[in-house]
N, C-alpha and C positions, 0 to 999 in steps of 0.2 A: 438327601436333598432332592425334590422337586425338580422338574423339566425348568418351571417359570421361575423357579431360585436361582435354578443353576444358571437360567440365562442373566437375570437381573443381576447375580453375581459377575458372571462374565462381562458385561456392558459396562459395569462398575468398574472395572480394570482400564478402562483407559479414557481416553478424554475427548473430547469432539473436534480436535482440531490433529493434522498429520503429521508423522514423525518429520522431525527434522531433518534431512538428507538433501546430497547434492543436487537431484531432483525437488524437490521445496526449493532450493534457492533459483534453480533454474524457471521454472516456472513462476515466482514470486518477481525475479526483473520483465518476463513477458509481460507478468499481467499490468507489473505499473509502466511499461511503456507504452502496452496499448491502453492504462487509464490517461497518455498523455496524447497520443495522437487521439482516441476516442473522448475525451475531453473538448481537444481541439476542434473537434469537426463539429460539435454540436455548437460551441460558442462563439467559434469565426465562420465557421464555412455552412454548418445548419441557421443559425440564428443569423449571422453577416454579421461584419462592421459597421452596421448602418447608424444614420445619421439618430436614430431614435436609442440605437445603444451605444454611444458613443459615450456615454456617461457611464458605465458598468453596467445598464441592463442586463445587454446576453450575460456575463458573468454569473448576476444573482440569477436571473432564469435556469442558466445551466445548471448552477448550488441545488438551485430550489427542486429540478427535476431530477437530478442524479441523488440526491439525497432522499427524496419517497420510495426512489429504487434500492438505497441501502438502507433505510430502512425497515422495508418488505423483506429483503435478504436476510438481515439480523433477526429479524423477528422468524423468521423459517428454522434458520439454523438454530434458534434457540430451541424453538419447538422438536425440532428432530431429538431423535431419542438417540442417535450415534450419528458418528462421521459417515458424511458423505464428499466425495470430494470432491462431484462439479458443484454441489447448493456452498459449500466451501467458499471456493474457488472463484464463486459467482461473487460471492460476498464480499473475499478481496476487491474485483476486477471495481464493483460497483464503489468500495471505501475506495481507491485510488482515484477512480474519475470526479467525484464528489470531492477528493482531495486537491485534485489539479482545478476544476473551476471554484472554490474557497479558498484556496491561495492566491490564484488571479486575483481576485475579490480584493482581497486581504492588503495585496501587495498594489496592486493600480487601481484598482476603485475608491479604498478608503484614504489613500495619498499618504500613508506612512510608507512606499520603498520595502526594496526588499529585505533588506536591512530590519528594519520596523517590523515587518513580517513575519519574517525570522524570529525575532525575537521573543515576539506575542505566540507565537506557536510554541517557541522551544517552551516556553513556560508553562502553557495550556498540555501541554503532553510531560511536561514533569509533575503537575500537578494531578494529571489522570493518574501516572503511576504512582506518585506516594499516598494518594485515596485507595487505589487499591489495594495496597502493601499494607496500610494503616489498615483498612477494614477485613483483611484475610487472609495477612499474615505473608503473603508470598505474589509476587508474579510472574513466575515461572508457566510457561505455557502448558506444562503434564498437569497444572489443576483446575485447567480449565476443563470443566469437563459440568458444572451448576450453573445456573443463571445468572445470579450475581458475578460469577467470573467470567462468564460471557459479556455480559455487560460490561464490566472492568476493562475485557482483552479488545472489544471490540470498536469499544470507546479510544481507547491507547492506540491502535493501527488509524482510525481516522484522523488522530490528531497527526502520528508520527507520516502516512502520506502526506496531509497537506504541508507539514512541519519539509520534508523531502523534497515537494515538489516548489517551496519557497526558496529553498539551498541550494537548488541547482539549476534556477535562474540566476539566482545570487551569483552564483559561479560563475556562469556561461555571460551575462552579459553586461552586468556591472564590474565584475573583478576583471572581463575582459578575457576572460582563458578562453572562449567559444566552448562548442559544444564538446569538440573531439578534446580540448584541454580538460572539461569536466569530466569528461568518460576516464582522462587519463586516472584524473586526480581521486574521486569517488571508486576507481576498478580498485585503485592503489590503496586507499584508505580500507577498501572491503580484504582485499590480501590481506594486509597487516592485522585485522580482527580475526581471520582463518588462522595467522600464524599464531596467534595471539591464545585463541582457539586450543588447539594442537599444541602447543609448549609453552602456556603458560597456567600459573594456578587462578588468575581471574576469573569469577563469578562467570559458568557459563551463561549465567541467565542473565547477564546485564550485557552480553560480548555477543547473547543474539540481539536482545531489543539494538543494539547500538549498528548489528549487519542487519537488521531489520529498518530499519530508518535509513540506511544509507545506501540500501538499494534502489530506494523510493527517487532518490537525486540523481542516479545513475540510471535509471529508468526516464527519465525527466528529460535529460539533456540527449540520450541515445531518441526520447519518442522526437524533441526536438530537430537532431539532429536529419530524421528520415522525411519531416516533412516542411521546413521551414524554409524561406528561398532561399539558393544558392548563394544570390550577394551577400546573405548574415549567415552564410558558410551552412547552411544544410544542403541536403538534397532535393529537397520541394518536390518530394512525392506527394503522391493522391494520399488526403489523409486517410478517406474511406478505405480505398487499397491497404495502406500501409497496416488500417484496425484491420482488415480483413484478413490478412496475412498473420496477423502477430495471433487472434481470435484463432486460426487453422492449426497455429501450431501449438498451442497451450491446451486446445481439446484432445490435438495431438499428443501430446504430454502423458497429458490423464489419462488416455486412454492407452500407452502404452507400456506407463510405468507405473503397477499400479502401486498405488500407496496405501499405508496403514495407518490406522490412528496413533498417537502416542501415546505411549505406557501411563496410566494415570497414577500422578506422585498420593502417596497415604501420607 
């Protein structure tokens, strides 16, 4: 075999997205909580409340610009010939923020509730995954590794952020639990998928997409909880601060655990 074989053989072996490990989950709640303070800053605190968006402008403005930014990411990462895991990682950060200003959207612009929200998501992210499954067989993250599955996975994380970031409004302040009651309830629902995980025979690959989407709402009400006023029970930090800090440590992360791609499924 050839030098250029043996590599195109080797590349072959695994997939463009990172292994699963406590580190991925670790870093996967950072990034969607600074997609909730970094969301925020751009749509209240960059763009205002003002009297000209008071009707949901800032919202779609935010959609509209967070979303050319995940774009440009998807199309990178698709382009890359292996895993890299800041253009990754970038990719997440950018589907989450796009996720958090399209649920605003969704939920107080278009006047269906979160409720309403919720609902229209959960469907829009069911329907991504059985287009996938229908067209290739599997959505297990190890095959993702071609385009078309890129497409499929990438599609499915932006639905399941904004899907996340709708449920844990829902949580915090229509169901009334606040923020630290969602952290409770989401931390708790994420254990019982780990246990779930770990001693039981359920399909690993529906027990992630499910701690995949529930990080997104646990990320939600923690970005919530750091920068929101104290009267509606946050801490009303600086949200720029707060991105900046959560940003420091997720480079942190990457930089000092390094990760690997995951094993690509045959």
């Amino acid at each position: 075999m050839t030098r250029d074989a043996a590599t195109v053989a080797a590349s072959d072996a695994w997939a463009k997205v990172p292994q699963v490990t406590l580190v991925f989950w670790l870093i996967k709640i950072a990034a969607t909580t600074l997609g909730e303070t970094g969301g925020d800053a751009v749509t209240m605190s960059w763009l205002g409340e003002t009297t000209a968006n008071a009707n949901g402008n800032g919202y779609l403005i935010g959609t509209a610009l967070f979303a050319v930014i995940f774009a440009a990411a998807v199309y990178a990462q698709i382009r890359a010939r292996q895993f890299h895991p800041f253009l990754y990682w970038i990719t997440i950060i950018a589907s989450t923020t796009v996720g958090t200003t399209l649920a605003d959207f969704a939920d107080r612009s278009l006047g269906i509730g979160y409720a309403g929200g919720s609902s229209l998501l959960l469907l829009l992210l069911l329907a991504s995954l059985f287009a996938w499954h229908r067209s290739l067989g599997s959505i297990a993250v190890e095959t993702v590794a071609e385009p078309k599955a890129e497409m499929f996975y990438w599609l499915t994380i932006m639905c399941s952020q904004t899907l996340g970031t709708a449920l844990g409004d829902w949580v915090a302040d229509t169901a009334g639990l606040g923020y630290v009651g969602g952290m409770i309830i989401f931390g708790s629902l994420l254990a019982v998928t780990a246990a779930l995980y770990f001693w039981s025979k359920i399909s690993h690959t529906l027990l992630f997409w499910a701690a995949f989407i529930l990080t997104r709402p646990l990320g939600a009400v923690l970005g919530d909880f750091l920068d929101k006023p104290v009267a509606k029970g946050g801490l009303e930090l600086s949200r720029y601060s707060a991105s900046l800090v959560l940003l420091i440590a997720i480079v942190g992360m990457i930089l000092v655990f390094k990760q690997r791609a995951a094993t690509r499924a045959h």
